[in-house]
N, C-alpha and C positions, 0 to 999 in steps of 0.2 A: 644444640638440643632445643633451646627455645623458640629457634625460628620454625624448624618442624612443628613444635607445637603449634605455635600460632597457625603455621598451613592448617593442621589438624582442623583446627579448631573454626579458621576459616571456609573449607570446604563443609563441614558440616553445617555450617551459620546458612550458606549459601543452599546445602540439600533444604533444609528447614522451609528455609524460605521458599523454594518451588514446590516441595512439598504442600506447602500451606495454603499454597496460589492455583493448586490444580485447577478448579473452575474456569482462572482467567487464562492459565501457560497453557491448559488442556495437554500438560507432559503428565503421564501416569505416574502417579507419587509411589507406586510400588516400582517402577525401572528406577525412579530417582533414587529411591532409598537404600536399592541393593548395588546403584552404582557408587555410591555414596561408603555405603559399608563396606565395601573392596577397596577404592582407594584409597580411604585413610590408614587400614590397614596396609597399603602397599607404602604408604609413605613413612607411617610407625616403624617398619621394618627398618628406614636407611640410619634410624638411630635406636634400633630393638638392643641392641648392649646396652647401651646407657640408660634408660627406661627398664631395663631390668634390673639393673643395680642397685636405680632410685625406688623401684617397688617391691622386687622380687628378691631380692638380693641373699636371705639367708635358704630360699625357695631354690633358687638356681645354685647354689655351694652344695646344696645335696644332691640333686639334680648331678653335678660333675663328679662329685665323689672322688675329690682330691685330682682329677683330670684339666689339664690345663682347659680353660675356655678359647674356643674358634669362633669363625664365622659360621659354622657348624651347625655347633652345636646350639648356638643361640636363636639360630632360624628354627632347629627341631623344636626349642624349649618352648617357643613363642606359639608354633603351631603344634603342639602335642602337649600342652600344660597352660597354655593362658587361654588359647585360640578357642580350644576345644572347649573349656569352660561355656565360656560365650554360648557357643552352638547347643551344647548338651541343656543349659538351660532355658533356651527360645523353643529347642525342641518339645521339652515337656510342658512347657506353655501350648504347645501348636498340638499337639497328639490330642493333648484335654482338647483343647477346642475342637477339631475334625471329629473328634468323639460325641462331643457336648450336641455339635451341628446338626448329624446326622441324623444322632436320637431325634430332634425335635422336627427333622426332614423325613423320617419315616414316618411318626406320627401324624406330619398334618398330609404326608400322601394319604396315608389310610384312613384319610378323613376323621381325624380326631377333633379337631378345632373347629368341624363343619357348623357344629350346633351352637357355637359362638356368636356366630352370622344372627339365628334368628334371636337370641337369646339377647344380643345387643341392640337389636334396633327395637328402636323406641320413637318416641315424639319430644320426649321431656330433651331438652338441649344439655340443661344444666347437671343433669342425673346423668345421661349420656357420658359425658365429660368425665366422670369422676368415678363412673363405672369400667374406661376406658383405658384412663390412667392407672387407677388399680390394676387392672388386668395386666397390663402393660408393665407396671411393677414387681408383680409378682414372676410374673415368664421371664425379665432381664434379671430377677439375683438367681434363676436356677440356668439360666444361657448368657451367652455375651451378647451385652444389649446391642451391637449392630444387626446382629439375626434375627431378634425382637421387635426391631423398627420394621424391618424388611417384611417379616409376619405381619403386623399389627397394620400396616398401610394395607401392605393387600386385602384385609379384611377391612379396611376402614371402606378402602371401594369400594367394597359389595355392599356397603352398608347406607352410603353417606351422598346424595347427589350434587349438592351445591359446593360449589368449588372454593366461595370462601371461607367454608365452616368444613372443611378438607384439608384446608391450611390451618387452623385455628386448631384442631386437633389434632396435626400433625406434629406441630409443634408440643403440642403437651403429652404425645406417645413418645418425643422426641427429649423433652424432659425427665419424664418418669423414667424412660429408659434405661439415659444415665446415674439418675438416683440409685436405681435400681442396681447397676451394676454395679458401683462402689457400696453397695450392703451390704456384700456378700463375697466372701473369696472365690467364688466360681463363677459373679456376674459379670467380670467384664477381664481382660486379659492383665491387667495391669495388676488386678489386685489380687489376682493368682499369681503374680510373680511374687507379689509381698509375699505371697504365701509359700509359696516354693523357695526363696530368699530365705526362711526362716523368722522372716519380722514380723509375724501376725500369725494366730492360730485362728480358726474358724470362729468357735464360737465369741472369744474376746474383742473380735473383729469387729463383730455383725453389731454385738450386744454397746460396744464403746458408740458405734455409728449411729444405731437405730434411733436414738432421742432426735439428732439434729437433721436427719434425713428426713424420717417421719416430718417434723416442723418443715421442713425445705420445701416438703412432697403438698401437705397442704397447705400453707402460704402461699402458692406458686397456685395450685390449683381455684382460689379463692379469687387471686386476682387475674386469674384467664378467664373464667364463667363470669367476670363482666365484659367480654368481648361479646359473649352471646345475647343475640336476643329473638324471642320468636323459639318456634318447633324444629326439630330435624329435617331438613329435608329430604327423606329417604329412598332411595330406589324402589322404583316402583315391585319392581320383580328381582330375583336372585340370581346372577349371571355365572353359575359354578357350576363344574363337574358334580351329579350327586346318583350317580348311575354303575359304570364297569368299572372306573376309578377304584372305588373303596366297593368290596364286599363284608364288612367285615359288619358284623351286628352291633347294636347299639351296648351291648355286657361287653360285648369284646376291645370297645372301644377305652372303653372306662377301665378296665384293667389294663389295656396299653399304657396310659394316661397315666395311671396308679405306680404302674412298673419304672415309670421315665421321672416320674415327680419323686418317688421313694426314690429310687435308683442314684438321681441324681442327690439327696438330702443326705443320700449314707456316705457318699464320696470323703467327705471329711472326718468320719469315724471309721473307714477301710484304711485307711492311713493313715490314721491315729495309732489301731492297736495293729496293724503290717509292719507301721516307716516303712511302707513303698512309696512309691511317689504317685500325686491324686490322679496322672494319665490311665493309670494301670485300672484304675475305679472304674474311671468313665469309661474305659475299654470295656470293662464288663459288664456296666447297664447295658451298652450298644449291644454286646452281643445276646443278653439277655430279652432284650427288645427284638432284637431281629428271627432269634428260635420263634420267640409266640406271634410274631409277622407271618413267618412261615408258616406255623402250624397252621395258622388261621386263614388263608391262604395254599391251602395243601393240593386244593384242587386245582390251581390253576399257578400254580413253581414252575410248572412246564410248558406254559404256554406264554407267548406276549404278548397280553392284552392291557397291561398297566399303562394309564396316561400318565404321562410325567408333568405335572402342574405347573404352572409358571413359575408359582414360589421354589418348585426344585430348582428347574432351571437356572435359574435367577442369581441362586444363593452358591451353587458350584462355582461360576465364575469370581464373586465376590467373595467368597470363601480362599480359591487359591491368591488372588491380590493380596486378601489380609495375611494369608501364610509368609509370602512373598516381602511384601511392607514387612511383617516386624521380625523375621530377621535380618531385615536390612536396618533394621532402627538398634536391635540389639548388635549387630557388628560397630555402630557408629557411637552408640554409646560407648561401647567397649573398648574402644579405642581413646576414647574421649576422657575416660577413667585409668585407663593405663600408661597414658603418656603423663599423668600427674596433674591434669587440667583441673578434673573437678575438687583434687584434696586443696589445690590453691585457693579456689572460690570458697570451699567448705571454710577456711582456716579464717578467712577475709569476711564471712558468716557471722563465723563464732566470737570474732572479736571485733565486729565494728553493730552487729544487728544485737544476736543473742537472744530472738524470741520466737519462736516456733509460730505464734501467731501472723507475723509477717513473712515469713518463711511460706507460710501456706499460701496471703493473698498475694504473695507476689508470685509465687508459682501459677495459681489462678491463673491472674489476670495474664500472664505470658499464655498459659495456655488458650488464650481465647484467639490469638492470631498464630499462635501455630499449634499445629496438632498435638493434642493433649499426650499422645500414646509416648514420643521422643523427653515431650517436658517432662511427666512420670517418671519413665525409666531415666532421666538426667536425676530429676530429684532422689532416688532410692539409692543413687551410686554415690550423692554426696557425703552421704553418712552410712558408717556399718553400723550392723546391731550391736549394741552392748550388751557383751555377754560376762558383765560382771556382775558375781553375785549381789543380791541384794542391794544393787544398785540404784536410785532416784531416776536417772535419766529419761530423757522424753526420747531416746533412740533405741531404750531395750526392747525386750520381744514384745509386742501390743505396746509397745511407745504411744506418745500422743501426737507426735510429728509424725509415726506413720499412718495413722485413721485420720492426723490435718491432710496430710497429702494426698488421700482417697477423695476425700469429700470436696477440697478446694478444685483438685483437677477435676474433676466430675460438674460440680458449677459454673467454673471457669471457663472450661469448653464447649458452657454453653451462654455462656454472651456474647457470641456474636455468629451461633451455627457454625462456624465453617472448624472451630477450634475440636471437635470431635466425627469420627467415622460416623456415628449417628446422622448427626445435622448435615453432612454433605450428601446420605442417603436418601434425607428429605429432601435436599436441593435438589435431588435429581430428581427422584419420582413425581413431585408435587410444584417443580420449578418455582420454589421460593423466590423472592425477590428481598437483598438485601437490606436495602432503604425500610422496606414493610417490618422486617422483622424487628430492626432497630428501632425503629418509632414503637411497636405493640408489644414486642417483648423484652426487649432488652433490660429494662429499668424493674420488670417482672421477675425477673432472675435476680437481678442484684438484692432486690426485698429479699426474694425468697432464702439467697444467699446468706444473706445479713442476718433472719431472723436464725438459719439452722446456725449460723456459726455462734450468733449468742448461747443459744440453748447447749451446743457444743463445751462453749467455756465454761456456761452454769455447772456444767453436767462434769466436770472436768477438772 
């Protein structure tokens, strides 16, 4: 059994790692990761009796119900009782998000975000900046910050001509982004799963976060607006659809906007007093979204005249990879958890570290060379929530190891860009260059890092 582990544990080390290296392998980290989560699971199998025993054990005695155990029944148990776990909770991670997407893919067809455009371009560099970041803050705790980024560049073009205050801003949409996601249990996919996990309730989440993030969000911003100097260099003229694209009038806009901002804010109180689960929410913003699309639009349902923007475009493709990627990261995790691997690490934790604070920077800082999304989902399988009453622990529900683990991964993966979906977003659009980002920003992060995590312990 232990040598299969180590395989396990081996081929995953190796997905990570080409996963992490896309840019350079140019192999697509979503084929890696769904090949990756097939066959550890194919290999868990050749020793799924003994790995049940060692986890599952009083799980699978009911399971047989006094019926001798086969080779049988242990293949059913593993794929109709373990297996299924797995899938059933990537999927309700994945529904919210196609859900989350959409909403903010209909609104900006409809030209909701149009008046963004003018309303941001300025002269002032520094105000810019922090106008941008905000904005950018705000959109990634109510969507997962990759769709944020994707949003916020395309408009940063229409907005922005010189190409190295293009990078300097991309960079800090690229920040706030992921700040933004780990603020919120709907900003970013990971810390929806805390929340679907049961380890964090919405508002305990947000409210435990918001001190150290806030500090992160302007720390970080303070020391990037001394990269600036000088006015914006702005487009001279506005290069967008503002014509057959969007018919919809300027009140109508503002209540789309209204319906998808509320819609999406009540997702955590629809499931509060339901206990459905938060996809079902965001199903019904979207569909709520889509009647007053239509209605507003009544005259022309039946015709095709709608241009489909590039940010559509753009975000369908990159939307099915993210589907793709994290259920290949959750079969690899899962596997990775089920052979006994991470309770060993956990155990070897607890009795040689014993302090949540390192627990965090070292998940961080892992997360900065490999993608933040496998480190996360590793770190939440090392420990279950303690659901002992009135317990002290830093692992019960709204723990402090799991808002350390939102915030350090969220940092983490961003010292060095390449450790989050965000920052490889930027690398593509904006063809960052690695050496630039390490000299300008890297040492920006770590401050910013450093001062949210003090005000985190203050706070704490």
């Amino acid at each position: 059994m232990l040598i299969v582990t180590l395989v396990i544990v081996a081929i995953l080390f190796v997905g990570f790692a080409l996963m992490s290296t896309e840019q350079v392998n140019h192999i697509n980290r979503a084929a890696v990761a769904m090949f990756t989560g097939v066959i550890v699971w194919v290999v868990y199998m050749l020793r799924a009796g003994s790995y049940i025993n060692l986890v599952h054990y009083d799980e699978y005695m009911r399971y047989l119900g006094g019926v001798a155990s086969t080779t049988d029944t242990v293949k059913d148990f593993v794929a109709n009782h373990i297996l299924n776990g797995y899938i059933s909770e990537a999927c309700s991670v994945i529904l919210f998000l196609i859900a989350t997407n959409t909403i903010l893919e209909v609104m900006n067809n409809n030209g909701v975000f149009d008046s963004l455009v003018r309303w941001l371009r300025m002269r002032n560099s520094r105000r810019f900046l922090w106008l941008l970041s905000a904005l950018t803050f705000i959109i990634s705790f109510n969507v997962d910050n990759l769709t944020t980024v994707v949003l916020m560049l395309a408009l940063l073009r229409l907005i922005v001509r010189s190409y190295y205050q293009k990078v300097i801003y991309a960079c800090v949409i690229m920040i706030s982004a992921s700040l933004g996601g780990c603020f919120t249990v709907i900003g970013d996919m990971t810390s929806l799963m805390l929340w679907v996990r049961g380890a964090v309730t919405p508002t305990d989440f947000t409210l435990g976060l918001a001190p150290a993030v806030l500090t992160s969000l302007c720390v970080f911003n303070i020391l990037a607006s001394t990269l600036l100097k000088g006015k914006v260099e702005v487009v001279s003229f506005l290069d967008k659809y503002d014509g057959d694209d969007s018919t919809l009038k300027a009140w109508q806009k503002v209540v789309m906007l209204i319906i998808g901002i509320v819609g999406l804010w009540s997702i955590p109180s629809f499931s509060y007093y339901t206990k459905l689960p938060p996809f079902l929410g965001a199903l019904c913003v979207l569909a709520l979204i889509w009647v007053f699309e239509g209605i507003c639009n009544i005259k022309r349902n039946l015709i095709a005249m709608f241009v489909q923007r590039n940010y559509f475009r753009n975000t369908e493709f990159i939307g099915m990879r993210i589907i793709l990627y994290f259920i290949g990261i959750s079969l690899g995790v899962g596997a990775l958890n089920e052979c006994g691997a991470l309770d060993y690490v956990a155990e070897i934790m607890e009795e040689y570290v014993g302090n949540i604070y390192i627990y965090g920077i070292a998940t961080g800082l892992v997360s900065s060379v490999i993608d933040n999304v496998p480190i996360i989902m590793t770190g939440m399988n090392l420990f279950s929530v303690d659901t002992i009453q009135g317990s002290t622990s830093n692992f019960v529900q709204n723990g402090v190891y799991w808002q350390m683990l939102s915030y350090c991964c969220a940092m983490g993966g961003s010292l060095l860009f390449i450790g989050t979906l965000a920052g490889q977003a930027v690398l593509q659009v904006e063809g960052l260059k690695f050496s630039w980002y390490i000299k300008h920003y890297t040492w920006r992060v770590v401050v910013a890092w450093a001062a949210g995590l003090l005000v985190f312990w203050m706070t704490h």
